[in-house]
C-alpha positions as CSV (number, residue, x, y, z in Angstrom):
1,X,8.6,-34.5,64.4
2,X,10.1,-34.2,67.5
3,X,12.8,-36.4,67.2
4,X,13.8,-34.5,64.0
5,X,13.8,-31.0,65.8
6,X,16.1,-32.8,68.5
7,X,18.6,-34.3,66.1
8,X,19.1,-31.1,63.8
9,X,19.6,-29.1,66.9
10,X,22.4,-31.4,68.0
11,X,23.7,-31.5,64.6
12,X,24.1,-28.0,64.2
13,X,25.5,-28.0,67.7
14,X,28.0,-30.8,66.7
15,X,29.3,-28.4,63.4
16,X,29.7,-25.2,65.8
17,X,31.6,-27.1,68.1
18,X,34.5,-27.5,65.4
19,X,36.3,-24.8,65.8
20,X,38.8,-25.7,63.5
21,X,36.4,-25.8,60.7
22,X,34.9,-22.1,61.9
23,X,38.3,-20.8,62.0
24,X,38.6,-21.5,58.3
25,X,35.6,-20.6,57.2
26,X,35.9,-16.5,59.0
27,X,40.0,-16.3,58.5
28,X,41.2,-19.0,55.6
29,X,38.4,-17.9,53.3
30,X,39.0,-14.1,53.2
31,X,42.6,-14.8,53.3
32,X,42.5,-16.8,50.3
33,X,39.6,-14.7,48.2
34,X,41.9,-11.8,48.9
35,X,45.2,-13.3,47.8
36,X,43.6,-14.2,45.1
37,X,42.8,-11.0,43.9
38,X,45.1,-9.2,44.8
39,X,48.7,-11.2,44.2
40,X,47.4,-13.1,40.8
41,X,48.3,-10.7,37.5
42,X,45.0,-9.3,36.0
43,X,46.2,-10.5,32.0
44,X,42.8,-11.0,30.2
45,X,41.8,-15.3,30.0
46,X,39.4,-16.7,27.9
47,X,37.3,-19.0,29.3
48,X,34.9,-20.9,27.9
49,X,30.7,-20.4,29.0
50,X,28.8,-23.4,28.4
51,X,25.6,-21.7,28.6
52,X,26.5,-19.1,26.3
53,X,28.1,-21.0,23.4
54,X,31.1,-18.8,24.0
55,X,34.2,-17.6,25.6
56,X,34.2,-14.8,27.5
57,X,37.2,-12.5,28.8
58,X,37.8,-11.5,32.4
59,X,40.6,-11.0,34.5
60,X,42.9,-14.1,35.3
61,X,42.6,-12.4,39.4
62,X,38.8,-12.7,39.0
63,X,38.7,-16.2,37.8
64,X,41.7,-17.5,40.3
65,X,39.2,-15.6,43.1
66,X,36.3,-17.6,42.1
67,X,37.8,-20.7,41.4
68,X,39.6,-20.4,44.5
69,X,36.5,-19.8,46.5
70,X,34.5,-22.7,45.6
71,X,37.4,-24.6,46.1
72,X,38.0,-23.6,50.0
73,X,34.0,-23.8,50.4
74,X,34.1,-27.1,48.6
75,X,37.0,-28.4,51.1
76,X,36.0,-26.7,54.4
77,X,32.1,-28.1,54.5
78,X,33.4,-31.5,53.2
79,X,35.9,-31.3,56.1
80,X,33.3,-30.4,58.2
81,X,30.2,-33.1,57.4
82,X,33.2,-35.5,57.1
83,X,34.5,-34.9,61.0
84,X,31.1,-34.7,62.1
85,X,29.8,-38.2,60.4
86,X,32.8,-39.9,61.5
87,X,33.1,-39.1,64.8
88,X,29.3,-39.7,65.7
89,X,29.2,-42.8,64.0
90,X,29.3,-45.0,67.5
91,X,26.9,-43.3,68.7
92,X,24.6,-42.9,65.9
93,X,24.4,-46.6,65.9
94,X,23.4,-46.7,69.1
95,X,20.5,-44.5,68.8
96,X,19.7,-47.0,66.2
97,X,19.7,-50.0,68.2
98,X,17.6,-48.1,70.9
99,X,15.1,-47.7,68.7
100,X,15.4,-43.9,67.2
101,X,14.6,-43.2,63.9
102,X,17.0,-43.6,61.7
103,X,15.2,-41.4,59.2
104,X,15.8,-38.5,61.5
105,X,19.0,-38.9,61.8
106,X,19.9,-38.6,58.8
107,X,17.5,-35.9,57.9
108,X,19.6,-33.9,60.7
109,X,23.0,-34.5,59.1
110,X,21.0,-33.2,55.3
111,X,19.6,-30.3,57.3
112,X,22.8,-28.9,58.8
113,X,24.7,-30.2,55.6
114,X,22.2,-27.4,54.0
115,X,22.6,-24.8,56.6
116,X,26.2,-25.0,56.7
117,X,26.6,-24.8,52.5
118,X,24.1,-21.5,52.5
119,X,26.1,-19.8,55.6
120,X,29.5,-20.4,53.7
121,X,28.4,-19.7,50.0
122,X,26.6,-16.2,51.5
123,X,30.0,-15.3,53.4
124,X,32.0,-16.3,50.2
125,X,30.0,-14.5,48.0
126,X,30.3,-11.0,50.1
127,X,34.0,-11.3,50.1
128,X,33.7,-11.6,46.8
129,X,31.6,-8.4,45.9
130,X,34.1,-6.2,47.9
131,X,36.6,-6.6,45.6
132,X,34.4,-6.5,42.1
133,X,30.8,-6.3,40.9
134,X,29.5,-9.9,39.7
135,X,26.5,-9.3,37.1
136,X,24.6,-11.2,38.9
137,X,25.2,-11.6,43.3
138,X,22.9,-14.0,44.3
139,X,23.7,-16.7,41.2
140,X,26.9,-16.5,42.5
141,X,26.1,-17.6,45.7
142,X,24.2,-20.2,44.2
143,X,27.2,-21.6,42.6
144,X,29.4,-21.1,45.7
145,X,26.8,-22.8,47.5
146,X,26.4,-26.4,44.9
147,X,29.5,-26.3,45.3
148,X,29.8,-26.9,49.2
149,X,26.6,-29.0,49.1
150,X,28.3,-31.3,46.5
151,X,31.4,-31.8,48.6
152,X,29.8,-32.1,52.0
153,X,27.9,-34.9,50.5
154,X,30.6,-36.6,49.1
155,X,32.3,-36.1,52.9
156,X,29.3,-37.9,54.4
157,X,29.4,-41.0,52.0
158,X,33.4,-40.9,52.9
159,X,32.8,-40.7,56.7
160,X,30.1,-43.8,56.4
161,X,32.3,-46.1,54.0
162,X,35.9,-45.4,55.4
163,X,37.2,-46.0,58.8
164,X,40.2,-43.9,58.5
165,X,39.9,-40.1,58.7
166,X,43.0,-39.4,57.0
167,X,42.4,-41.7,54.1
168,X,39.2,-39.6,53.8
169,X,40.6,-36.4,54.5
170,X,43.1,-37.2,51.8
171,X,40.6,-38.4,49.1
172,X,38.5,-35.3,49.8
173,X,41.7,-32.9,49.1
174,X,42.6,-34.7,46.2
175,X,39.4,-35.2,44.2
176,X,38.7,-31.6,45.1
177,X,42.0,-30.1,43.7
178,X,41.3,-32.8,40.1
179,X,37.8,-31.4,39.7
180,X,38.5,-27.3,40.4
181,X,42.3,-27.2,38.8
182,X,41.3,-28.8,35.6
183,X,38.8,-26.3,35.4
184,X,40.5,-23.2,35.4
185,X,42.1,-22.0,32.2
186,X,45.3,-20.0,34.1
187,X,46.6,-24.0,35.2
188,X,44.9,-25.9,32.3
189,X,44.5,-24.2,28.6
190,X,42.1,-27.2,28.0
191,X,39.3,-26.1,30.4
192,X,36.9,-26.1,27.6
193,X,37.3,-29.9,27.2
194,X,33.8,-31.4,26.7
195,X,35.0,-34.3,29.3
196,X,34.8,-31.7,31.9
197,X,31.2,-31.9,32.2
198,X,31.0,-34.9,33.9
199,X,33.7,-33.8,36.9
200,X,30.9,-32.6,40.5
201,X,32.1,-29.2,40.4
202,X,31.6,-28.5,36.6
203,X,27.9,-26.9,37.1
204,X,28.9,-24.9,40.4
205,X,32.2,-23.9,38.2
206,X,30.2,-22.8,35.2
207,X,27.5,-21.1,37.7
208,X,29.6,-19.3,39.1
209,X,31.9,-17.6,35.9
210,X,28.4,-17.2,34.3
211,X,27.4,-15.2,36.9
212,X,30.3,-13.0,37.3
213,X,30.4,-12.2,33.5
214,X,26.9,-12.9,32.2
215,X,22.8,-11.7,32.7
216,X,21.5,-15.2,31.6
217,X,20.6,-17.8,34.0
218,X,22.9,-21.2,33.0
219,X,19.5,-23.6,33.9
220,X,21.1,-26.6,32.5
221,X,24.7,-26.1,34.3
222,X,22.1,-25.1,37.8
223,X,20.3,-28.7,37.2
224,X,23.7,-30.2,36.5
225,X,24.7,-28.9,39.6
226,X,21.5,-29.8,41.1
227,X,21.4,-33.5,40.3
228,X,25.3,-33.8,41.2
229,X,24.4,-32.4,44.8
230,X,21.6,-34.4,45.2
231,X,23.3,-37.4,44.2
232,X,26.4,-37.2,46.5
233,X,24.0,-36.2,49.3
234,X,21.6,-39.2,48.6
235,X,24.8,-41.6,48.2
236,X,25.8,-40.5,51.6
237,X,22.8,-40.8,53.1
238,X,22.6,-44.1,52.2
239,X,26.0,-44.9,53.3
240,X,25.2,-43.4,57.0
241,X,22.0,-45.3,56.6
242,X,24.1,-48.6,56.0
243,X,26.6,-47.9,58.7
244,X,23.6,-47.2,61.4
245,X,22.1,-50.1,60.5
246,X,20.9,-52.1,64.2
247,X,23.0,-55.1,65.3
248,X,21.3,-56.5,67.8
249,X,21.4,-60.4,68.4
250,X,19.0,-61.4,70.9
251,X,16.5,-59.8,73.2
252,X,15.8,-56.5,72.7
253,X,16.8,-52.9,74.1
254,X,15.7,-51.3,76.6
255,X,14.3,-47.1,76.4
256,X,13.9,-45.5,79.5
257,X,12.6,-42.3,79.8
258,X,13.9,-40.0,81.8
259,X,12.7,-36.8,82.4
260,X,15.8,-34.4,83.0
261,X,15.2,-30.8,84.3
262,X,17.4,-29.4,80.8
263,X,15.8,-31.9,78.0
264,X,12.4,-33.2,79.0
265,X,11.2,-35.7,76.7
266,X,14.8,-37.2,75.8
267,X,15.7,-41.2,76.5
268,X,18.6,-42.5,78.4
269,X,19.8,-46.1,76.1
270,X,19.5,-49.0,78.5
271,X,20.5,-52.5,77.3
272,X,20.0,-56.1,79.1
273,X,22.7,-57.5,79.7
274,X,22.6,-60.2,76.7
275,X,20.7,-58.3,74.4
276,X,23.2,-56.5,72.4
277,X,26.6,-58.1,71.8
278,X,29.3,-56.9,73.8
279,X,33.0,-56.2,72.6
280,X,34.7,-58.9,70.2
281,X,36.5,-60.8,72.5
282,X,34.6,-59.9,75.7
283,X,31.8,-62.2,77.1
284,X,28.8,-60.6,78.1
285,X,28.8,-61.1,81.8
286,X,32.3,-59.7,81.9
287,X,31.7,-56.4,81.0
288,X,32.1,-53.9,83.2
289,X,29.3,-52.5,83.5
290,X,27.5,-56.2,84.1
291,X,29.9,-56.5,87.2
292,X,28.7,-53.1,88.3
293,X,25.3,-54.1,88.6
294,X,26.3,-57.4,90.3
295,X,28.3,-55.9,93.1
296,X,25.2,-53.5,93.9
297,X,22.8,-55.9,93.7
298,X,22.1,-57.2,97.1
299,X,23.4,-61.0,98.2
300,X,21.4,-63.7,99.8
């Protein structure tokens, strides 16, 4: 259990330390909720509730507002589980190899996927209710929030299959703007096209406009939603799984405690010389930090 406490508190610690992600989420989502609102006409749309059977009518500001918000939630915490997975992917692997858990590991990255979806979906949905009354607040939230869990996990299968970040940054924007624009009846008069219910967003979408216009609970779009989250979020899992997997040729790897004055308990990753493979190309004994140990060893 330990090791799970330690690798959720350095994966939280990891998100918070991407400013560029945080920025978003306190100025880029109010910015855009409230542009939204406020510059879109408020000519009556029709769109079409799943749930219900039914169209409904609401204000073409209102539904630009919500689809715009699970949009930029949907983009910034895929952004953000993306960054993270990629960039701690070296050293996730050799945790691995030392001998930690993978299982916690990847339990961390689920665990601050979850916290990071529930922070952002609560802040979007309070924007939200400044500027009009949803029938129902904390379904809305629920929608924002699938909706941010669905793309987070799809940004942690991306980080763990592709090796480029803009190639993944790219495919997240793209598959994003497909799944939320088709959606919305103001860019596509189609939006009630039965096709649509297999795009990830389509539950979080209908979630969302259901609870804005509606008192019913939409339990088939929430376990839509559901199984879509869990699904991208099991895929990338797997995938980090995958890409963590050990390498190790012969020998085995070292773990050496050491206990630090700021993290008792915690390992420093020693490895024999031969017992993991060094860089392609590199021999072993000619790594640098072989030589190291040769010039302080003492001569004969």
């Amino acid at each position: 259990m330990s090791c799970l406490t330690d690798a959720v508190r350095f994966a939280v610690i990891e998100q918070l330390r991407n400013r560029l992600a945080l920025l978003l989420v306190l100025f880029f989502v109010p910015l855009w909720i409230t542009l939204g609102y406020k510059v879109m006409a408020d000519d009556p749309v029709r769109f079409f509730v799943r749930p219900a059977d039914r169209s409904i009518t609401m204000d073409g500001n209102v539904i630009t507002q919500m689809s715009g918000a699970l949009h930029s939630l949907a983009l910034i915490v895929g952004f953000m589980m993306f960054l993270a997975t990629a960039r701690s992917a070296a050293f996730d692997r050799r945790l691995v190899m030392a001998g930690y858990p993978r299982l916690c590991l990847a339990l961390a990255k689920f665990t601050a996927l979850v916290l990071a979806a529930a922070v952002v979906a609560a802040y979007g949905a309070v924007w939200m209710r400044m500027f009009w009354v949803p029938q129902q607040l904390f379904l809305l939230a629920v929608g924002l929030f699938m909706g941010a869990l669905i793309y987070g996990g799809i940004g942690v299968m991306l980080a763990a299959v592709l090796r480029s970040e803009l190639a993944g940054m790219f495919l997240v924007i793209m598959v994003s703007f497909v799944d939320l624009s088709l959606q919305n009846p103001i860019a596509n008069p189609a939006a009630d096209s039965p096709l649509l219910r297999y795009f990830p967003a389509y539950g979080a979408m209908q979630t969302v406009v259901t609870a804005g216009g509606l008192n019913i609970v939409p339990w088939q779009e929430l376990a839509m939603g559901v199984l879509w989250a869990l699904g991208m979020v099991a895929a990338g899992m797997t995938a980090f799984a995958v890409r963590s997997r050990s390498h190790r040729t012969t020998g085995s790897v070292v773990v050496a405690p050491v206990h630090s004055v700021g993290s008792p308990g915690l390992a420093v990753l020693a490895a024999g010389s031969r017992s993991v493979s060094g860089p392609r190309g590199v021999p072993s004994d000619q790594r640098p930090a072989d030589q190291c140990n040769r010039r302080d060893s003492p001569t004969g």
